[in-house]
N, C-alpha and C positions, 0 to 999 in steps of 0.2 A: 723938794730936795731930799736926797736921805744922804744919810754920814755913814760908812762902817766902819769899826774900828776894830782891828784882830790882830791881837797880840800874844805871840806866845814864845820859850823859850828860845824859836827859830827866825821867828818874823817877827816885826814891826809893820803893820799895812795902815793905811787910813785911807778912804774913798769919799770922794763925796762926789754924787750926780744924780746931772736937774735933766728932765725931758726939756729939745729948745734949742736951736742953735746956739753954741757957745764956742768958747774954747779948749781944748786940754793942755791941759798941765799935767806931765807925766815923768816922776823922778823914781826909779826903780834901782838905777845903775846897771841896771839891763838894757845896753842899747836895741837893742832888737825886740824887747818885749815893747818896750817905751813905742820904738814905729808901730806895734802893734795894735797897742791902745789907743793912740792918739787917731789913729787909721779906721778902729771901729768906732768912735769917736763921733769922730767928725761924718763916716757914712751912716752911722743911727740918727744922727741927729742931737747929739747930748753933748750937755756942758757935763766935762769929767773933770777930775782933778784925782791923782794919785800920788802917795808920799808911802815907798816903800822900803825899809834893807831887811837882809835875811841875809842866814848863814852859808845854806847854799844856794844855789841855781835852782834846782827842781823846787826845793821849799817856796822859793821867791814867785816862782811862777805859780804854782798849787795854790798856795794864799793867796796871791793876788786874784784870779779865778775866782776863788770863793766868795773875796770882798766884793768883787765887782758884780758877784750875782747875785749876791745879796742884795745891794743894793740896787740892783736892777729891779729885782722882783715888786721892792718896797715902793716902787717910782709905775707901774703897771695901772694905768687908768682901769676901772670897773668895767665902765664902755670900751675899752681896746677893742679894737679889728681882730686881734688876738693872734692871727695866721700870717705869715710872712715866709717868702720864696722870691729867691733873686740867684741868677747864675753871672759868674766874672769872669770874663778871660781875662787873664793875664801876660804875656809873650805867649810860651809855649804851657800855663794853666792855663786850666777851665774846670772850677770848681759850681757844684749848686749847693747852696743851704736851704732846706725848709725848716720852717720851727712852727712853734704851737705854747702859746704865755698862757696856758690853762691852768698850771699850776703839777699840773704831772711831772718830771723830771723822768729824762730819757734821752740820753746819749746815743748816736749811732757813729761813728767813723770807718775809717780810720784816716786821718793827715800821714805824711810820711815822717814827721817826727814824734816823738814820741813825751817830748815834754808839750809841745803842741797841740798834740790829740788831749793830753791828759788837761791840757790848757780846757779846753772845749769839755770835757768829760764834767772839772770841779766847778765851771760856768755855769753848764745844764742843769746839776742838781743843787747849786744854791741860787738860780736862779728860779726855779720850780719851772722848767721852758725844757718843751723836746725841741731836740735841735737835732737834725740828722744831716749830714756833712756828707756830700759824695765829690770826690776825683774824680771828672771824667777825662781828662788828660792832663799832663806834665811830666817834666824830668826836674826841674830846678827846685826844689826843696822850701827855699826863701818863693817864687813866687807861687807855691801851692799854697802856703799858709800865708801868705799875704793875698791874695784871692781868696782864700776862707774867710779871712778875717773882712775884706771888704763887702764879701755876700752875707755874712750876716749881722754888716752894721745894715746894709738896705737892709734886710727880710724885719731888721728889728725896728728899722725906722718904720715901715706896714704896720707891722703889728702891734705897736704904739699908737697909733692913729685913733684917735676918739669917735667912736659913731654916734648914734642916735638911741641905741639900745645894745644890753646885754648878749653877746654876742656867745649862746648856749643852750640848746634846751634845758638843763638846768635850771638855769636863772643866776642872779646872784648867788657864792660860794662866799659861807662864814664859816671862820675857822677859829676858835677860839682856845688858845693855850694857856693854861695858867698853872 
């Protein structure tokens, strides 16, 4: 399991997620973030839990992003599959994510919203995950970004996946900060 916790004169955030079927718990007072969470959630495969307020709306969501990639990053098996790609339609979306839990951070978009994209943007790099996000059709705003967010709870459910070995020519990556 990992915890984040990011506090600052704007936010209040705390995470905590386990890889593993579970449930979310998702209190933000952003009803629309909350579907969003609980939504990639439950298509990765993770028990989440979020306890957020902030003073605005974009700060809420920007932190929340950061907490959750954090925390994601921290929760990355050695052995991960590492790579994950899934396309959703939705009514009138049809979103694809590909990503990559290499430890690179690398946003591609764009979502048609722009706390949305930014959503995906503060996920990718404190997640250390390229995530690149393509529209291939929609008009409806809510189901573009709700098909994003469902493509890459699959791609992250993949790329979670434990194998048998180091999945790098590299090999294992030690990084040590102090």
């Amino acid at each position: 399991m990992s915890i984040v916790v990011r506090e600052t004169r704007e936010t209040r955030i705390r995470v905590e997620l386990e890889p593993g079927a579970g449930a979310a718990v998702v209190e933000t007072g952003e009803p629309f973030l909350d579907h969003m969470l609980a939504t990639l959630a439950r298509y990765a495969g993770l028990a989440l839990r979020v306890n957020a307020q902030g003073d605005l709306r974009h700060h809420l969501i920007e932190d929340v992003a950061i907490a959750v990639g954090a925390a994601l990053a921290h929760v990355v098996p050695e052995r991960a599959a590492r790579f994950g790609e899934r396309t959703i339609p939705m009514d009138d979306a049809l979103v694809h994510v590909a990503l990559d839990l290499g430890g690179r951070p690398y946003y591609r978009g764009p979502l048609p919203s722009t706390l949305y994209d930014h959503w995906m943007r503060s996920f990718s790099d404190n997640a250390r995950a390229t995530v690149h996000v393509r529209v291939l059709r929609g008009r409806d705003r809510h189901h573009i970004v709700e098909a994003a967010f469902k493509a890459l709870g699959l791609a992250l459910r993949d790329a979670l996946r434990e194998g048998d070995a180091v999945f790098s020519t590299k090999g294992s990556v030690a990084l040590e900060v102090t």
